[in-house]
C-alpha positions as CSV (number, residue, x, y, z in Angstrom):
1,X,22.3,-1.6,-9.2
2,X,24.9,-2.3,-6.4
3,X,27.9,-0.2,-6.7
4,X,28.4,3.6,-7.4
5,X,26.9,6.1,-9.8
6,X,26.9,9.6,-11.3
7,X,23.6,11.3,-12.1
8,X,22.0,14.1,-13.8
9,X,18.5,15.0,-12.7
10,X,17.1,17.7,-15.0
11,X,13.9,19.9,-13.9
12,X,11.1,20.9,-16.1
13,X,12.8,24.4,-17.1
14,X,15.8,22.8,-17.9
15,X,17.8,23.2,-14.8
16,X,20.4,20.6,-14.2
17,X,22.1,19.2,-10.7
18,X,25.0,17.0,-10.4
19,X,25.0,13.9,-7.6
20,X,26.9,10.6,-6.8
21,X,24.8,7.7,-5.2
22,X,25.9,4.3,-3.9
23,X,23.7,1.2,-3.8
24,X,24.8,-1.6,-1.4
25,X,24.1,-5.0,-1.4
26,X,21.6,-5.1,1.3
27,X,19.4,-2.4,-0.2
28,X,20.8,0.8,1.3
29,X,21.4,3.9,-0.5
30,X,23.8,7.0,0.0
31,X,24.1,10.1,-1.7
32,X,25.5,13.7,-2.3
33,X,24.5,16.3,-4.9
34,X,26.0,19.4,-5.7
35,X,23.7,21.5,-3.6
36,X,24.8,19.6,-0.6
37,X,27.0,22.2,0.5
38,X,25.5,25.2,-0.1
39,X,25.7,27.8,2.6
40,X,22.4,29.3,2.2
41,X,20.3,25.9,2.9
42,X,22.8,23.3,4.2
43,X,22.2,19.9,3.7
44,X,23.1,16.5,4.8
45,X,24.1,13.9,2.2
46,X,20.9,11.4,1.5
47,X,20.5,7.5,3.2
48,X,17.4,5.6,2.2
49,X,16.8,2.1,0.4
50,X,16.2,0.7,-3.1
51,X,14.5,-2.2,-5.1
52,X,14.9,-3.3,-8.4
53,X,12.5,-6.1,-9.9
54,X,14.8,-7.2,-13.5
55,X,15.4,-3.6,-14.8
56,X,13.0,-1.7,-12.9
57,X,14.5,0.1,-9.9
58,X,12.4,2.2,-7.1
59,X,14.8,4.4,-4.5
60,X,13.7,6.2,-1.5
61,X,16.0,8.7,0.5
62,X,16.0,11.2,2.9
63,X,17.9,14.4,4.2
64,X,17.9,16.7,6.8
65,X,18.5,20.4,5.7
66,X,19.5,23.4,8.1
67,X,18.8,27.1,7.5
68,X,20.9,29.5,6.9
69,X,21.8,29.0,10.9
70,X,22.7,25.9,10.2
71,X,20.0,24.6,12.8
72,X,17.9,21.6,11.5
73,X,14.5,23.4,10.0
74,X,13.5,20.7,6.6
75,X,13.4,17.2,5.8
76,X,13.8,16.2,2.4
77,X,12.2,13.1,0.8
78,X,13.6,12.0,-3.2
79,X,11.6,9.3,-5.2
80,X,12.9,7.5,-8.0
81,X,11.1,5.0,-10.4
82,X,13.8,4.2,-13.0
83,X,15.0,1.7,-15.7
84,X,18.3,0.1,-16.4
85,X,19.5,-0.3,-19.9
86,X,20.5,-4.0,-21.4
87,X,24.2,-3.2,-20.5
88,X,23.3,-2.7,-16.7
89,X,25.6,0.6,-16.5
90,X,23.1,3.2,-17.5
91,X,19.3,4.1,-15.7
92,X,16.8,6.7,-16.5
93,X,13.5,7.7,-15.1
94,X,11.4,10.2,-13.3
95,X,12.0,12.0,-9.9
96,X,10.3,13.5,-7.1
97,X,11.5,15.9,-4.9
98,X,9.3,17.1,-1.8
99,X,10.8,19.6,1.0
100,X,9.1,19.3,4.5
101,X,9.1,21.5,7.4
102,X,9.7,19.5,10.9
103,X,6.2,19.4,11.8
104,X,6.1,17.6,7.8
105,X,4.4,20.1,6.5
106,X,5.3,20.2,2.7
107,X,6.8,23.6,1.7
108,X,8.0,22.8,-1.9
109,X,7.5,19.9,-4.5
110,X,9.5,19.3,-7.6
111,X,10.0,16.5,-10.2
112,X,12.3,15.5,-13.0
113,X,14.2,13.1,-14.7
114,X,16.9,11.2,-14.2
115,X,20.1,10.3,-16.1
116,X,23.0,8.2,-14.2
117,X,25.7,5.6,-14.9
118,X,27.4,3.6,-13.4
119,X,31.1,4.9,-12.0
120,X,33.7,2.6,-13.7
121,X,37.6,2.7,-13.9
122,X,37.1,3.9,-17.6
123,X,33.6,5.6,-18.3
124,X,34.0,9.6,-18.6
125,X,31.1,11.8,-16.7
126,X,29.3,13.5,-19.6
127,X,26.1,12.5,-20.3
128,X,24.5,13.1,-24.1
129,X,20.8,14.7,-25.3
């Protein structure tokens, strides 16, 4: 899993969001989706950790979200049990997706799937059906 990826997680009704994530050699994670940056629920980019047991992989991350103040108001916590393919440059698997308020009581939970590979000097970012 070490290096740098591009994802596609994909809801239930078919929404999709776009998001880059790097896994470092001591377990660490960092990420940014597309909704990082919006200005109506600002968000800072995801740090966590990540195991992977052969082609199994389990990631846990973590962001603070501001209102539309910009003052610090949610945490976000993002699960993700997922498996690698033979090549080692492809994973899929399911996601989780709850949205806290700073006391943690949980305001919103979602879950999806996951589609990423691995970010290579030649691979394009499409993904297929």
């Amino acid at each position: 899993m070490q290096g740098s990826w591009f994802g596609e997680l994909t809801a239930p009704d078919g929404r999709t969001s776009r998001g880059l994530a790097t896994f470092t050699s001591n377990g660490g994670l960092v990420t940014t989706n597309q909704g990082d940056t919006l200005a109506s629920r600002p968000q800072g980019s995801g740090h966590g950790v990540w195991i992977q047991n052969g082609l199994h992989v389990d990631t846990r991350l973590l962001k603070f979200v501001g209102n539309e103040q910009g003052v610090l108001a949610f945490i976000v916590e993002e699960v993700v049990s997922a498996e690698l393919d033979e090549t080692g440059d492809v994973f899929t698997g399911n996601a989780s997706y709850k949205l806290s308020d700073m006391s943690g009581n949980v305001i919103e939970e979602r879950s999806g799937t996951i589609n990423a590979r691995r970010i290579t000097m030649t691979a394009d970012l499409t993904f297929s059906a």
